[in-house]
N, C-alpha and C positions, 0 to 999 in steps of 0.2 A: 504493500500500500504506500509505503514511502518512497517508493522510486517512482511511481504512478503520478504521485503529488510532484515530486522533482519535473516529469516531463510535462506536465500538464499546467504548473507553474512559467515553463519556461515556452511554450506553446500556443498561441492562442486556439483553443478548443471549446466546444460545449457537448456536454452530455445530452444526449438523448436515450433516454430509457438506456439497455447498457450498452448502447454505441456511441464513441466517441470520435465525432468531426471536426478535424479541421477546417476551419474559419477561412474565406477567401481573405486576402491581405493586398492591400492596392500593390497593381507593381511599380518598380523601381528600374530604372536605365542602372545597370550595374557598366556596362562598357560602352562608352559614348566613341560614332562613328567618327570617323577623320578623313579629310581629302584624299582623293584619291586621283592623279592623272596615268592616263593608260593610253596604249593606239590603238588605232582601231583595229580591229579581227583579234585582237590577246582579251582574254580573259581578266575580269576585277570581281573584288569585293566589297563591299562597304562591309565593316562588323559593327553590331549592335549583341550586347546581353540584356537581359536582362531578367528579375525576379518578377515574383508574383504567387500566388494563387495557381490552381493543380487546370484551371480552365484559361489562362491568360493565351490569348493572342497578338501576334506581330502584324504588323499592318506598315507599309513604306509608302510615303509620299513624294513623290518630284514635283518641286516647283509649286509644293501645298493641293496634288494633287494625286490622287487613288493609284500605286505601281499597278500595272496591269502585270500579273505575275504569273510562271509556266502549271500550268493544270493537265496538261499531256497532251494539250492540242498544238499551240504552237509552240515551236523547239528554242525560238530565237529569244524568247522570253526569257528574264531574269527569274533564280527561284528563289523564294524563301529559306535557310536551309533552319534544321533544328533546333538550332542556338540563337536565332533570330537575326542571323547577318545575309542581308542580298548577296545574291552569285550571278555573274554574266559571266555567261560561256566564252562569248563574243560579244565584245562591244559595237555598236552599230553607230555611225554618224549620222547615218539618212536625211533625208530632205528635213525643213525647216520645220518641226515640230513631230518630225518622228526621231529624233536624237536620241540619244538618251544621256548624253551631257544635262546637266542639271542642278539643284540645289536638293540632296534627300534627306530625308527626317525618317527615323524610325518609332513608329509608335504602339505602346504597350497596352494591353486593355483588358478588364477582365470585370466581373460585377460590381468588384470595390472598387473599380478607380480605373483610374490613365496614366500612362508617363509616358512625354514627347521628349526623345533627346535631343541635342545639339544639330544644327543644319552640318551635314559633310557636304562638300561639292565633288562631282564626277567630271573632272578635265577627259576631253578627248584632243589629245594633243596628233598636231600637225605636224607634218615635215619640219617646218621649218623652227618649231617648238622643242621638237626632239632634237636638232641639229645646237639649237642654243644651250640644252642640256648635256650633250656630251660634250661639245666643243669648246663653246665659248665661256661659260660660268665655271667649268673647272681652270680654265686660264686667269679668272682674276684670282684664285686663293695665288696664283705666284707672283703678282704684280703687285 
């Protein structure tokens, strides 16, 4: 009975007749995403963790808008993975508002609550972006 009280102390629980439930608990951004610049056809990530309640769902915004995300129809699609961080296979430029360059937020959600983290931004860097990156910016640390 004392160890019972220990975990149920440290737990938020309520008894129901003799089943004892766990309480949903809003979630929490435990890993906040960060920039990410990539070319296009390679592969990125944005990560996000986060806690919560045993029902909390991830949900990812671009640009403060719904990711449309891979369901097994289309392949090109970014997916959700377990841990709650976006995956692109391939990144895509596409015409002017099929990008996927952007501003993302990943968001937490469950019956107790919300938590929106931090905006990451998704660079799709250019030739000539990549060419300043190898070439040029390692030449000023010698100057």
């Amino acid at each position: 009975l004392k160890s019972i009280h220990h975990l149920t102390s440290q737990l938020p629980v309520s008894l129901a007749g003799s089943r004892v439930c766990a309480e949903e608990t809003p979630p929490r951004i435990v890993h906040q995403p960060s920039d990410v610049v990539v070319k296009v056809g390679n592969p990125a990530r944005l990560s996000c963790g986060a806690e919560g309640g045993p029902s909390m769902t991830i949900q990812w915004l671009r640009n403060g808008q719904p990711v449309e995300t891979f369901n097994g129809d289309r392949e090109r699609l970014p997916i959700v993975l377990p841990e709650g961080s976006l995956f692109f296979l391939s990144v895509e430029k596409g015409r002017r508002g099929q990008s996927q360059e952007g501003v993302y937020t990943c968001v937490a959600s469950n019956s107790a609550g919300t938590a929106v983290s931090r905006n990451a931004s998704l660079y799709i860097a250019s030739k000539t972006f990549v060419f300043l990156l190898k070439c040029v910016l390692p030449l000023k640390t010698y100057m």
